[in-house]
C-alpha positions in Angstrom: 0.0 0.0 0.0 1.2 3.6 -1.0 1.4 6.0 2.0 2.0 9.7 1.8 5.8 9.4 2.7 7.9 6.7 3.5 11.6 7.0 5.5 13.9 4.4 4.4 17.7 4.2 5.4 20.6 1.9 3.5 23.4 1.4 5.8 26.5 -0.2 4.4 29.2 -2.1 6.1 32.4 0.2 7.2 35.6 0.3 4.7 37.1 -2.4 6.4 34.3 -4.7 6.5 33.5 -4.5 10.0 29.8 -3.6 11.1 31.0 -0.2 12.1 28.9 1.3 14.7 25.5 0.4 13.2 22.9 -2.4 14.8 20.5 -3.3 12.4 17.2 -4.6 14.7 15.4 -7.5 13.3 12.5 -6.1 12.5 14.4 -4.0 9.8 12.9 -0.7 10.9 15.3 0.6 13.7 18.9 1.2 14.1 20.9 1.4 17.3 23.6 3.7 17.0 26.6 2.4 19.6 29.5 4.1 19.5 28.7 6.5 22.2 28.8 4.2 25.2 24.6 5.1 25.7 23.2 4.1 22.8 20.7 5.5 20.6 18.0 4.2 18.5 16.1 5.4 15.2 13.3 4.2 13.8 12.4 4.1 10.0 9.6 2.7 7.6 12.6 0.4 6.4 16.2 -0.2 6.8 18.3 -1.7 3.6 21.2 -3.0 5.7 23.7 -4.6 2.6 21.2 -4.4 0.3 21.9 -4.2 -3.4 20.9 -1.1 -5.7 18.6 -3.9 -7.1 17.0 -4.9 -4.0 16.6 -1.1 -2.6 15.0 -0.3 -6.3 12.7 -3.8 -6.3 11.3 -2.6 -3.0 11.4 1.0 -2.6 11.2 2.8 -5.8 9.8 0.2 -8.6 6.3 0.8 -6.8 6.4 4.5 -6.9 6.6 4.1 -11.2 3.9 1.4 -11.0 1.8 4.7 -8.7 3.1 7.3 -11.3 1.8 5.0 -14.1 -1.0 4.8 -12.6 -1.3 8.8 -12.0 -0.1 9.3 -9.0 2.9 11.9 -7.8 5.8 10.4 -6.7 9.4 11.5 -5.7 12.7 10.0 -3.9 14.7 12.4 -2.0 17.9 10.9 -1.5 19.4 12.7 1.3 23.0 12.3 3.2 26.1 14.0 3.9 28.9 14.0 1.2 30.4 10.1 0.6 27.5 8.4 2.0 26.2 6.8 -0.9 23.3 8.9 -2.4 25.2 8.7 -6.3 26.0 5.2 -5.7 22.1 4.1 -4.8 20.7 6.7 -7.0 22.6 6.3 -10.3 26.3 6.0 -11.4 26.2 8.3 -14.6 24.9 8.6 -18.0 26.8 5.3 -18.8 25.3 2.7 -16.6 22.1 2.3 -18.0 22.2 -2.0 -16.9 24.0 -4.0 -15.0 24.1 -5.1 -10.9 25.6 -1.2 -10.2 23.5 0.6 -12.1 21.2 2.7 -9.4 17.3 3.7 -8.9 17.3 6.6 -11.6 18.5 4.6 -14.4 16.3 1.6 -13.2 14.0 3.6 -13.1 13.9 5.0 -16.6 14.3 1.4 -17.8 10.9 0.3 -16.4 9.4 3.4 -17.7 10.2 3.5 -21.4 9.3 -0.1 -21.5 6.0 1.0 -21.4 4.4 3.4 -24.1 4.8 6.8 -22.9 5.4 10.1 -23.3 8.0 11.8 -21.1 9.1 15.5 -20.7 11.7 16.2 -18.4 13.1 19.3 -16.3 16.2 19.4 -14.5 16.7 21.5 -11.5 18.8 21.9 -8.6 17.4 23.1 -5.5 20.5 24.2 -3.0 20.4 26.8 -0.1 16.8 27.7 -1.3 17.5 28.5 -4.9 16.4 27.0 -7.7 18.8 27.1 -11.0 18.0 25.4 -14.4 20.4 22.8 -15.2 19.4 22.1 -18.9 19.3 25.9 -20.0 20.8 29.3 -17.9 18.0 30.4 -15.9 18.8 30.7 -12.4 16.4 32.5 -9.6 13.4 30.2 -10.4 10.3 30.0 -8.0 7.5 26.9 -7.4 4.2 27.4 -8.3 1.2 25.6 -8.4 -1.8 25.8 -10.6 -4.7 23.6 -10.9 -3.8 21.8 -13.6 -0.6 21.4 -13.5 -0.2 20.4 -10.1 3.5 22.0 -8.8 5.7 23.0 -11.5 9.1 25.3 -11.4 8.5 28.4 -13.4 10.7 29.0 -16.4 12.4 26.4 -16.1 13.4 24.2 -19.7 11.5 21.0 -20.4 12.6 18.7 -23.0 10.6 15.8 -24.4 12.7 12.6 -24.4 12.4 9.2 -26.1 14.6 6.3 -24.6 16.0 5.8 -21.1 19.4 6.5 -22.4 18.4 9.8 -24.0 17.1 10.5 -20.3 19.7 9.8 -18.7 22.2 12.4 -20.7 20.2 15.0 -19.1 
């Protein structure tokens, strides 16, 4: 079932293979932080300890394009501070279209275009508040919302595109 929004964390082992400092509970929802001597425990919707990018897309972002083929709104927000892993789970580049390290995005587009439909995309970057195109030069853009369009950024460049690859090189 589809909720409103959903907080799932992927935890990896440390660089030296080691658990690190991360307890992974066994209902897959909580972690126990323990590296403070008291420790502390979070709680999530779902916790992808070792997962692969195949697993974390199979069961946290494939249903979100079955909802948005189905009309819904969807979005992943991957969110984490620098080096821990957001690229790596979310995509790995306009060349890795396939394969076991290819990441949601690219999955993603895969499952999409092998459907018949029509896509136009925008590309923007939202950092310290401010919106800036990243497929033409406009910078200083604003959200709006209208009716029909649902949320939209204003002046900002779409671009119809065909195949998952031709996607992906935005």
């Amino acid at each position: 079932a589809l909720q409103n929004v959903e907080v799932r964390v992927r935890s990896r082992p440390s660089a030296d293979g080691g658990a690190g400092c991360l307890a992974v509970a066994a209902d897959g929802r909580r972690i126990e932080e323990a590296s403070t001597g008291k420790p502390k425990v979070f709680a999530f919707d779902r916790v992808h300890a070792d997962a692969t990018n195949a697993e974390v897309y199979e069961d946290a972002v494939k249903p979100l394009v079955h909802a948005t083929l189905a009309g819904y709104n969807a979005t992943v927000l991957a969110y984490g501070q620098t080096g821990s892993g957001k690229t790596y789970t979310m995509g790995q580049g306009a060349e890795t279209l396939s394969g076991p390290e290819a990441g949601a995005v690219p999955r993603c587009l895969r499952d999409l275009f092998s459907k018949d439909v029509r896509i136009t995309a925008s590309y923007v970057e939202i950092y310290n508040e401010d919106i800036r195109d990243l497929l033409g030069d406009a910078k200083g853009l604003v959200i709006r919302e209208d009716a029909a369009k649902g949320l939209f950024v204003a002046g900002a460049q779409a671009r119809v595109v065909r195949t998952a690859r031709e996607a992906q090189s935005l």
